[in-house]
DODO-34214 format. One record per residue (C-alpha): y, x, z; residue number from 0; residue in one letter. Coordinates in Angstrom, 3 decimals, always signed. Each point is the difference from the previous one (the first is absolute). Layout:
# residues N
[[Y, X, Z], NUM, A]
...
END
This chain:
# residues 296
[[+9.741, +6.586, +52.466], 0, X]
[[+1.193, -2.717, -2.428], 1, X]
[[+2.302, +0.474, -2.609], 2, X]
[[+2.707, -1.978, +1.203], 3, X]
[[-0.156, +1.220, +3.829], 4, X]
[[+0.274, +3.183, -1.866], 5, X]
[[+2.868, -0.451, -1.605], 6, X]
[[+1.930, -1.446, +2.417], 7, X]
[[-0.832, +2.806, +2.532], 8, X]
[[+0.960, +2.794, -2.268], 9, X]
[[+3.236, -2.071, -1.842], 10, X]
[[+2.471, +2.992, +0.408], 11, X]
[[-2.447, +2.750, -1.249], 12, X]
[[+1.891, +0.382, -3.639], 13, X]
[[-2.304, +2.867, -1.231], 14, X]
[[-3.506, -2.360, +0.718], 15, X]
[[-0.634, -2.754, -2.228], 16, X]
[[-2.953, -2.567, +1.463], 17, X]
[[-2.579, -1.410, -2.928], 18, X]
[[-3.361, -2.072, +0.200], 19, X]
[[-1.431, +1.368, -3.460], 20, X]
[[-3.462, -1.095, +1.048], 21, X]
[[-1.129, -2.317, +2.456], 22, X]
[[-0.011, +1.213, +3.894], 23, X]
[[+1.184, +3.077, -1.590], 24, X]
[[+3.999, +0.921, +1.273], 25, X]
[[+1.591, +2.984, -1.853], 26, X]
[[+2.914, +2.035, +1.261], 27, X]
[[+1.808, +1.555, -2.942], 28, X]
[[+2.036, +2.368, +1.026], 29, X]
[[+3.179, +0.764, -2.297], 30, X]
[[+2.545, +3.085, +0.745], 31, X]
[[+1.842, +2.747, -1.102], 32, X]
[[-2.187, +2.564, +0.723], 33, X]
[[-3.599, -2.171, -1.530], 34, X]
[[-2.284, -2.781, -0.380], 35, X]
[[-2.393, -1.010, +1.466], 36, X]
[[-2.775, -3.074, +1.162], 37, X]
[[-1.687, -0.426, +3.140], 38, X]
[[-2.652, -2.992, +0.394], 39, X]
[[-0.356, -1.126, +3.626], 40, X]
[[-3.172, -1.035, -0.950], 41, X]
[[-2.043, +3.065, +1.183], 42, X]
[[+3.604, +1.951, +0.228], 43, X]
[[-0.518, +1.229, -2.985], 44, X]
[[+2.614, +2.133, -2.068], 45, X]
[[-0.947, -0.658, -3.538], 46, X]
[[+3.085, +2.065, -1.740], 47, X]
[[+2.484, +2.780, +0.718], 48, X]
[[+2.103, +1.105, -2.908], 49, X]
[[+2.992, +2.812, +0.666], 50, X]
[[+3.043, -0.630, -1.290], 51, X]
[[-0.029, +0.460, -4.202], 52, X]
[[-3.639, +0.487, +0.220], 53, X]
[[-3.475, -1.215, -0.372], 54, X]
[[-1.902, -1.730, +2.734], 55, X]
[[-2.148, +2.476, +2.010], 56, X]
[[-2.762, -2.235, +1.294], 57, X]
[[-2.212, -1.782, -2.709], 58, X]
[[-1.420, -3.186, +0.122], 59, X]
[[-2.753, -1.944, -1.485], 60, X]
[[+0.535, -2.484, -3.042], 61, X]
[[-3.576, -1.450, +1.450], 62, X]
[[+0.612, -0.072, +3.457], 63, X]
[[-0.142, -3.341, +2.250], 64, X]
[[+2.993, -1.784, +1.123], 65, X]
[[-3.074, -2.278, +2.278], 66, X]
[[+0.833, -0.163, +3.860], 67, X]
[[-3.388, +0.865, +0.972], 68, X]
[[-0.113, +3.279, -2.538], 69, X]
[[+1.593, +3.275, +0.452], 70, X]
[[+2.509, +0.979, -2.572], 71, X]
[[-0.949, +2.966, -2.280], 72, X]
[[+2.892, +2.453, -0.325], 73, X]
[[+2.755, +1.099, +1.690], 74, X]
[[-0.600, +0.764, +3.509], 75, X]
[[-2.424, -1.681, +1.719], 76, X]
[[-0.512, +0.217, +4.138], 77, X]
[[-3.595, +0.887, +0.700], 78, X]
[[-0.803, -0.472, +3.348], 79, X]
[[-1.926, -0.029, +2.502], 80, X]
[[-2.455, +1.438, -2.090], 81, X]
[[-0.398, +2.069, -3.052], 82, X]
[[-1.731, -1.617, -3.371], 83, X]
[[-3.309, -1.515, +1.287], 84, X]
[[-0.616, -1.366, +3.987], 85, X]
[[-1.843, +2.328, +1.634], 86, X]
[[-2.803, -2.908, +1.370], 87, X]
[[+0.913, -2.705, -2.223], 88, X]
[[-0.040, +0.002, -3.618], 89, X]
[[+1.304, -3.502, +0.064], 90, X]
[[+3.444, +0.831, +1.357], 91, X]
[[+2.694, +0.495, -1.919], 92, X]
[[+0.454, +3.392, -1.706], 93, X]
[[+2.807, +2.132, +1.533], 94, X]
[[+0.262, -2.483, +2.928], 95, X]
[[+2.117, -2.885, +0.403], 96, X]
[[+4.216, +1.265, -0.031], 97, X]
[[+0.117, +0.147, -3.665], 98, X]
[[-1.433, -4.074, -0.079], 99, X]
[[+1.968, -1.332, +2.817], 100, X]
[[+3.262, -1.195, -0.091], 101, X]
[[+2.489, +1.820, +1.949], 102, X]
[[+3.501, -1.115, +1.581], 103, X]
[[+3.078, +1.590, -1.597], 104, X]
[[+1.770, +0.753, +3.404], 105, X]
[[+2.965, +1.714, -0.944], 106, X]
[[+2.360, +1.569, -2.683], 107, X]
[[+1.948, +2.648, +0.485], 108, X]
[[+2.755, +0.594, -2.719], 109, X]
[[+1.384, +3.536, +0.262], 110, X]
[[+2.389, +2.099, -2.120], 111, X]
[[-2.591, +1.734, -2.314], 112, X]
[[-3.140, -1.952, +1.064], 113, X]
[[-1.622, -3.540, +0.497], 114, X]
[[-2.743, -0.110, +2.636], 115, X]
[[-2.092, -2.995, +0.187], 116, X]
[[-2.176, -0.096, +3.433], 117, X]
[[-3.320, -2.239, +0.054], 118, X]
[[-2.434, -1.358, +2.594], 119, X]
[[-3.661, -1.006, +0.772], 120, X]
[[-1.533, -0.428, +2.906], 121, X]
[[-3.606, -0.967, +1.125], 122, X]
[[-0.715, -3.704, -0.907], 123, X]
[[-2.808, -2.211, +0.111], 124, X]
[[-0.953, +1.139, -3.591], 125, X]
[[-0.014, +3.892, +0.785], 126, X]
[[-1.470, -0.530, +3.016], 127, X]
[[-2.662, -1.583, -1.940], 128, X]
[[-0.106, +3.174, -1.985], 129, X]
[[+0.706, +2.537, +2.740], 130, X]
[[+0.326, -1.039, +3.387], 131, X]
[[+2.419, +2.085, +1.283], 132, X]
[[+4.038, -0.250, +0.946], 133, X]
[[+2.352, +1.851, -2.086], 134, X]
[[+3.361, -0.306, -1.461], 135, X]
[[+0.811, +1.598, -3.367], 136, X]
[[+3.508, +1.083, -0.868], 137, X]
[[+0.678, +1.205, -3.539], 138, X]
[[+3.254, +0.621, -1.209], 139, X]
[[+1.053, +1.043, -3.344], 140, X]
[[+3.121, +1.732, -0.599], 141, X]
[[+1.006, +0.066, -3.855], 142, X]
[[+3.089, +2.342, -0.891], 143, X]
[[-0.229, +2.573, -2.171], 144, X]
[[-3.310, +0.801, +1.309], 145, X]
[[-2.534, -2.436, +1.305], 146, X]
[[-1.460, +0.235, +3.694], 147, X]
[[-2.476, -1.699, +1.328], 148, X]
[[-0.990, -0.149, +3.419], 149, X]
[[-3.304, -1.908, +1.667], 150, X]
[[+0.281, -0.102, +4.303], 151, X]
[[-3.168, -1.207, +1.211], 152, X]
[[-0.165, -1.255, +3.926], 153, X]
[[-2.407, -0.854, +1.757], 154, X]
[[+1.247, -3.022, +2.613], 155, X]
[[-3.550, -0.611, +1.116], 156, X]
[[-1.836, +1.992, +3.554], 157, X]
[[-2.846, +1.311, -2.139], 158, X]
[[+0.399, +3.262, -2.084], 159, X]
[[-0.547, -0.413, -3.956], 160, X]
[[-0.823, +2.051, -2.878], 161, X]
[[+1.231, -0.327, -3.301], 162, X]
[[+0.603, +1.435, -3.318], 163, X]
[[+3.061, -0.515, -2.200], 164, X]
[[+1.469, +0.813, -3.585], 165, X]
[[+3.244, -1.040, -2.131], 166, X]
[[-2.587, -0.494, -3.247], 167, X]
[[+3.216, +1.822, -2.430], 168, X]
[[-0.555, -0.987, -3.436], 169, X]
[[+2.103, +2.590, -2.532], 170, X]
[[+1.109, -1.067, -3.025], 171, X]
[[-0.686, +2.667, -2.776], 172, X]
[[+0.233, +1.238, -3.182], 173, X]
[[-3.433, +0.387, -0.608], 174, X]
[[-2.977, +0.818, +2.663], 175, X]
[[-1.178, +3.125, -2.340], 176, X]
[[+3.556, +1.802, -0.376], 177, X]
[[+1.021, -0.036, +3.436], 178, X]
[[-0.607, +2.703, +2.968], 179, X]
[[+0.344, -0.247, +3.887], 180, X]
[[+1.152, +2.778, +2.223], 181, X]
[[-0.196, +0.082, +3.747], 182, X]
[[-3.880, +0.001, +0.433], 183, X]
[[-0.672, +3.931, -1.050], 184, X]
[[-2.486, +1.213, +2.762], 185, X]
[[-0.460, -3.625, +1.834], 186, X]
[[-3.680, -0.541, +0.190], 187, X]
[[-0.384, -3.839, -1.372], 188, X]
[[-3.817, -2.646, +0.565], 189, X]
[[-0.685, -1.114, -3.328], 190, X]
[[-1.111, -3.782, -0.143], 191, X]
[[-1.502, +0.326, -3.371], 192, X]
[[-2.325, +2.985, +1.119], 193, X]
[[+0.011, -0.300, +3.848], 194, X]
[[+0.448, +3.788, -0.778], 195, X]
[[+3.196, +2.002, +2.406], 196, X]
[[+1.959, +2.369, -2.157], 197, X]
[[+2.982, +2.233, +0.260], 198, X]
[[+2.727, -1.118, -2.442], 199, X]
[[+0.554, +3.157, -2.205], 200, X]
[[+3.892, -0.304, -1.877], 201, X]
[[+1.475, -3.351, -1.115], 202, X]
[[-2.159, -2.833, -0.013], 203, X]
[[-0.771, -1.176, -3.334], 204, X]
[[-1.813, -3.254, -1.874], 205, X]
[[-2.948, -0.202, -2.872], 206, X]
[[-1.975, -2.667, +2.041], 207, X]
[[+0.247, -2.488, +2.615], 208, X]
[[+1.585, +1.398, +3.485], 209, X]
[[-1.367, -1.022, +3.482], 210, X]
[[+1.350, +2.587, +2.518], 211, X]
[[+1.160, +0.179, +3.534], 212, X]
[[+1.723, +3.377, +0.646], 213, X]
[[+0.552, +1.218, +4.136], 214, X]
[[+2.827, +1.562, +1.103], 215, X]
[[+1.671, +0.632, -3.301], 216, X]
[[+3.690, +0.919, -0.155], 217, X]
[[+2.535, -2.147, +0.642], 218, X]
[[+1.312, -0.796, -3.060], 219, X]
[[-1.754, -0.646, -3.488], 220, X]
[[+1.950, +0.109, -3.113], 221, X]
[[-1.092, -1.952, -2.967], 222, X]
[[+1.106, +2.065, -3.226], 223, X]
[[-0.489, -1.966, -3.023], 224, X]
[[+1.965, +1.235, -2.818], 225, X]
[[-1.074, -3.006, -2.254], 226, X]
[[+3.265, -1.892, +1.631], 227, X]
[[+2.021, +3.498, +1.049], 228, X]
[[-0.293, -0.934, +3.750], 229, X]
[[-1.425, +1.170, +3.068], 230, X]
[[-0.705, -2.278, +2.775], 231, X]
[[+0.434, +1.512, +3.520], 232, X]
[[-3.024, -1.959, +2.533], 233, X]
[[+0.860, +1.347, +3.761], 234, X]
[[-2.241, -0.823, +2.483], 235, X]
[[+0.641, -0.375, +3.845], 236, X]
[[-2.356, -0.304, +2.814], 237, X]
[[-2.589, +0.314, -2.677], 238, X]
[[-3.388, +1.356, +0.310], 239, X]
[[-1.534, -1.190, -2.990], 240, X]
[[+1.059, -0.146, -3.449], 241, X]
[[-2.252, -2.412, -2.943], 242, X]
[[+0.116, +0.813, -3.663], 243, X]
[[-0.897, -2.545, -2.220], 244, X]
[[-0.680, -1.183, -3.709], 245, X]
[[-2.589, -2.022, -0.818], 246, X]
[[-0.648, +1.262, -4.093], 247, X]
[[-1.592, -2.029, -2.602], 248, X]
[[-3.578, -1.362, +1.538], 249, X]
[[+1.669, -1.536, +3.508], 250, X]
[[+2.684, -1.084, -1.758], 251, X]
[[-2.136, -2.179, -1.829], 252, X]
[[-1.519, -1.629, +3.082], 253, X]
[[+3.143, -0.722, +2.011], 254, X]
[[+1.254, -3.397, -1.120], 255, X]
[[+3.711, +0.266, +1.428], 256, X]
[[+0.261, +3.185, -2.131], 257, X]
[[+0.386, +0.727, -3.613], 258, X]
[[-2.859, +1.672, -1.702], 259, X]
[[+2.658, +2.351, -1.979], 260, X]
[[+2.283, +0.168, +3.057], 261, X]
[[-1.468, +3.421, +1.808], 262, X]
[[+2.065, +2.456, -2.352], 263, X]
[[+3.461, -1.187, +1.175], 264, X]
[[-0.592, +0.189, +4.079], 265, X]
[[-1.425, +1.828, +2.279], 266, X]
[[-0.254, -0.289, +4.443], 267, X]
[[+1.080, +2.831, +2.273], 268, X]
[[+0.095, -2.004, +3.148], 269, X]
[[+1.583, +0.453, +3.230], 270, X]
[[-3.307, -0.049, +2.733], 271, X]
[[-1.806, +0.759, +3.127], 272, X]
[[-3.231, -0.819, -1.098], 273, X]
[[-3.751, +0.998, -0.175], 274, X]
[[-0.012, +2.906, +3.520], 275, X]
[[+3.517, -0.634, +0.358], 276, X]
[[-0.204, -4.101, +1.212], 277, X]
[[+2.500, -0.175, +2.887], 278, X]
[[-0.992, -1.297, +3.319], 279, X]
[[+2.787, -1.566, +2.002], 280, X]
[[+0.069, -1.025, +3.845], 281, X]
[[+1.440, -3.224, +1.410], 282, X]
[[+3.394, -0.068, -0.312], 283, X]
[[+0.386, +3.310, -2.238], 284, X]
[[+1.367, -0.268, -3.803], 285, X]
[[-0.198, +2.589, -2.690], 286, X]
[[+1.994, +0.449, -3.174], 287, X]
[[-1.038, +0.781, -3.794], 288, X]
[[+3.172, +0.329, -2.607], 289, X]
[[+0.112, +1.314, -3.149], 290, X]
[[+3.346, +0.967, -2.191], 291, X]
[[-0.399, -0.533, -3.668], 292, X]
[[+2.582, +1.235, -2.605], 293, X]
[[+0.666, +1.319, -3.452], 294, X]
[[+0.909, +3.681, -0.025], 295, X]
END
């Protein structure tokens, strides 16, 4: 969607402000009572959510593209239909195509205590190219005084599909080394690192990079990180699958749209159905991921 068609759709929204701060690249800033936030419709990604009176929650990149063609690093990126890598070809785009399309914003919903902003893709000629199946996304995010976000997936072809899905949360933190995660005590997790499976023992930790996916954990995992007097609540719905994630010093080093000193001051507990727990959908079916985010 352009700019100005933008604009002119959504002229009596007063708590969304429309900007163009890089090119093909529309930003919904969202403004209220309650908090702040920005959501680009390129790849309908929410790249901040700050409370009211307090500190953003997500973390972004100071090295991360602003390139249509390039995934934003940071925030909360929509990977799907698959999970890092393609499965048969390398040569796809990592964590499938949502987060580098651009979406429609379809609706706004201005409530009392709340702001919900509802966005659309569909199968086009380009995913189609990617992944030749129908679909329709819906994600809406809801900012109040908590965040929730909420990915329906539907399949509109007459062939069943599979597919795996995760909202890619990026924390912002104190530091990577001070902070502890409850919520995973007894959840057996794969380690990517080690290919190794191994039951989480206490609150998860961090001395070196992190590369886990954890099955079945609880619902909720709390990020306590006394460094900035805060714990952030991360509630899962409809969630299988949960990703942990910092890269430490060496991978930092190699990732160009990321700082090499960046890793102490974020880390990724993600949202997922991933790995054994891909979803497979029949024609005409949808299914539903959300997560609720907040500061407790």
């Amino acid at each position: 969607m352009k700019l100005n068609d933008i604009q002119t759709k959504f002229k009596d929204i007063k708590t969304v402000n429309f900007t163009e701060a890089y090119p093909g690249m529309v930003f919904a800033e969202v403004t209220a009572s309650y908090a702040t936030a920005v959501v680009s419709l390129y790849g309908a990604h929410v790249m901040s959510y700050s409370p009211k009176e307090q500190e953003d929650l997500l973390w972004m990149s100071g090295h991360s593209y602003y390139e249509v063609g390039q995934p934003l690093r940071g925030g909360i990126p929509v990977c799907w239909p698959w999970f890092g890598a393609h499965p048969q070809d390398e040569s796809k785009p990592s964590h499938g195509i949502a987060r580098i399309s651009d979406w429609e914003l379809a609706e706004i919903i201005e409530g009392n205590d709340s702001v919900a902003l509802v966005l659309k893709l569909t199968d086009n000629e380009s995913t189609l190219n990617q992944w030749p199946h129908q679909f329709d996304l819906t994600y809406k995010v809801t900012i109040g005084k908590e965040l929730k976000i909420e990915l329906i997936t539907s399949n509109t072809g007459n062939q069943s599909f599979e597919f795996a899905e995760a909202l890619h949360t990026y924390f912002n933190i104190s530091n990577i080394t001070d902070i502890f995660i409850d919520g995973f005590d007894g959840s057996v997790y794969s380690d990517r690192l080690t290919d190794q499976d191994i039951t989480q023992s206490g609150s998860i930790t961090f001395n070196a990079e992190t590369d886990r996916i954890y099955s079945n954990p609880l619902q909720e995992a709390i990020i306590n990180d006394p460094g900035k007097s805060r714990k952030i609540s991360n509630t899962r719905i409809n969630s299988a699958s949960a990703v942990v994630w910092n890269p430490w010093i060496e991978k930092s080093k190699k990732m160009p749209d990321f700082g090499a000193d960046e890793y102490p001051g974020m880390v990724c507990v993600e949202t997922a159905n991933v790995a054994d727990k891909t979803i497979k959908l029949e024609p005409q079916a949808s299914h539903s991921v959300s997560a609720v985010i907040k500061s407790i």
